[in-house]
N, C-alpha and C positions, 0 to 999 in steps of 0.2 A: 430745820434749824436755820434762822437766821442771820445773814453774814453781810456785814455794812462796814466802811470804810469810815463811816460818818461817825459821831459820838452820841448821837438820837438818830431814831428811826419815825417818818412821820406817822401818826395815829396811833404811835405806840408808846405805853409810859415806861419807864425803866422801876419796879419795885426794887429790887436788891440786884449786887454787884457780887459776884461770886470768887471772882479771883481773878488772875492774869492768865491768860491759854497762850502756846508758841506753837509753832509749828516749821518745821524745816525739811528740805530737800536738797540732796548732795547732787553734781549731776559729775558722769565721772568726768576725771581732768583731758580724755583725750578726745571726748566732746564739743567743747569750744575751739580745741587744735584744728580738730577735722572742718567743723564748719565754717572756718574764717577762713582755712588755706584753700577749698576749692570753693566756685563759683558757680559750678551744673544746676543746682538745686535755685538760683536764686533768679527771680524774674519780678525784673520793674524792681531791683532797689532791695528784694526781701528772701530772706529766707524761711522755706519751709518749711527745713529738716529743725534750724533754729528755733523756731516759733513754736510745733510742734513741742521742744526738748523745754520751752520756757511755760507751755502751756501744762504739760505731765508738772512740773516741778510745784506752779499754783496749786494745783487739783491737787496733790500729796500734803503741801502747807497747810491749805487750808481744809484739808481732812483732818489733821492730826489735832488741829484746834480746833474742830466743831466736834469731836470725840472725845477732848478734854472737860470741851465745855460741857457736854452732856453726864459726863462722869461726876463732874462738879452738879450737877440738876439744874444747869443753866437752859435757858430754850432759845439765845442770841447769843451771836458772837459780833461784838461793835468797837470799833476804833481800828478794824483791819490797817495795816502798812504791808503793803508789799515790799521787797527789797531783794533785789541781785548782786551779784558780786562773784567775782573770778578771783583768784591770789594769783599776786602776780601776772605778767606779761602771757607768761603762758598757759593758763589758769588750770594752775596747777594744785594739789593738792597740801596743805600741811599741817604736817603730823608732828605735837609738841609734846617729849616726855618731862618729869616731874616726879618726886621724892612723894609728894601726897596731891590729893583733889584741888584741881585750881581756886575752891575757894578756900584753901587755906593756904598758900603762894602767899609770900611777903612781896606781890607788884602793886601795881598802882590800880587801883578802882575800875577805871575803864578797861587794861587788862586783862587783871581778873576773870571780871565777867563776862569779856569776849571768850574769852578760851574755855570759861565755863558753858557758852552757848552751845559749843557741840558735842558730839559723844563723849562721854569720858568712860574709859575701862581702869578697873584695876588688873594688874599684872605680877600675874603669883608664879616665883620658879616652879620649875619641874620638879616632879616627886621623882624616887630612881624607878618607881614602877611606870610611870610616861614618860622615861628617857626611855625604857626601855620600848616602848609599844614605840614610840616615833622612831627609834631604830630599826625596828620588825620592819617598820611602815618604808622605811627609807630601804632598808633592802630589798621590799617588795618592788620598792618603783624601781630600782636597776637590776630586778629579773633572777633575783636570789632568794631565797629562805635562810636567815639566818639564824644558826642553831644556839639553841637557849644559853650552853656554857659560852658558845662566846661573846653574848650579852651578858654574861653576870662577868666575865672577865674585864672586860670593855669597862663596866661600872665601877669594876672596885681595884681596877688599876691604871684607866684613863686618866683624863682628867674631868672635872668636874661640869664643864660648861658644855651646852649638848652642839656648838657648832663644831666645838676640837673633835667631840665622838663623832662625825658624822664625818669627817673627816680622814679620819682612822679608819672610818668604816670603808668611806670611798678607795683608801689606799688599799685594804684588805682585799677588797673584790678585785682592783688590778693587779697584786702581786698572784692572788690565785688564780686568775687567767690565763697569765703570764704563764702558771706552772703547771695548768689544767686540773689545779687538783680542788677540790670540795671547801669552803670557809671554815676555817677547825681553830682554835686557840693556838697550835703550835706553829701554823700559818701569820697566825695575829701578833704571837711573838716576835714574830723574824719580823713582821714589820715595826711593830713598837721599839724593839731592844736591836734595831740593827745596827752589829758594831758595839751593843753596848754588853754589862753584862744582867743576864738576865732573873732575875728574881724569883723564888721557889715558889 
């Protein structure tokens, strides 16, 4: 595959135009921190932990668009731009939420399309059956088994948003420390209803 900065290639004709290819690489944000605040790596003016992290970033771009372009049935890639760029002083990373896909954002033109250059997810809540598993999951990481009734309790007399259960969960395993006894529902009680009265 051919890859040119130029918009002709010599000795070569252009028949057809296949489409636009992009290609991008993120580098992470504590990256550009590390490299500009020491100095050990850099001799004569350069860095080559830098150069190194700017040369990985090329070689990813422009793989993801000579991959487009072949999927396209293209056999050149022509009118390459390079381009770098940090956010921010401290080239940091950011992350913009939205009601729907940036390209249908009521912003301005240039906008738009910048925020559309990069990843876009959609973000679907939780079903109560993966509140339930990230709870299992979240009692595993603090060294517990949490028993099924007081996962179905936790859901259907929590509240609704999975940081408050996690939350509850956290207070759960300190008051049963506290009292060395097993995570059970009548433990979950006493911390949900404490002081209050409690519900059949």
């Amino acid at each position: 595959m051919l890859v040119a900065t130029t918009h002709t290639i010599e000795g070569r004709r252009i028949t057809k135009y296949h489409g636009l290819v992009t290609g991008e690489a993120i580098l992470g944000a504590n990256i550009f921190k590390d490299l500009f605040a020491g100095i050990r790596d850099i001799v004569g003016g350069r860095s080559a932990a830098y150069e190194k992290e700017l040369r990985k970033a090329k070689e990813i771009a422009v793989q993801e668009m000579t991959e487009q372009a072949a999927a396209l049935g293209g056999n050149a890639v022509i009118g390459v731009d390079l381009d770098y760029e940090t956010v921010g002083q401290s080239g940091g990373m950011l992350l913009v939420s939205g009601t729907s896909a940036p390209a249908h954002l009521t912003l301005r033109d240039d906008l738009r399309t910048r925020l559309g250059w990069g990843m876009v997810y959609q973000v679907h809540a939780l079903s109560d059956a993966e509140k339930a598993q990230a709870l299992e999951q979240h009692a595993q990481a603090r060294g517990f088994v949490l028993p099924h009734e007081v996962t179905q309790y936790l859901l259907r007399h929590g509240r609704r948003d999975l940081p408050a259960l996690l939350a509850l969960l956290d207070a759960l395993d300190a008051h049963s420390l506290r009292l060395k006894r097993m995570p059970s529902v009548p433990l979950l009680k006493e911390v949900m209803y404490a002081g209050k009265p409690t519900p059949q």
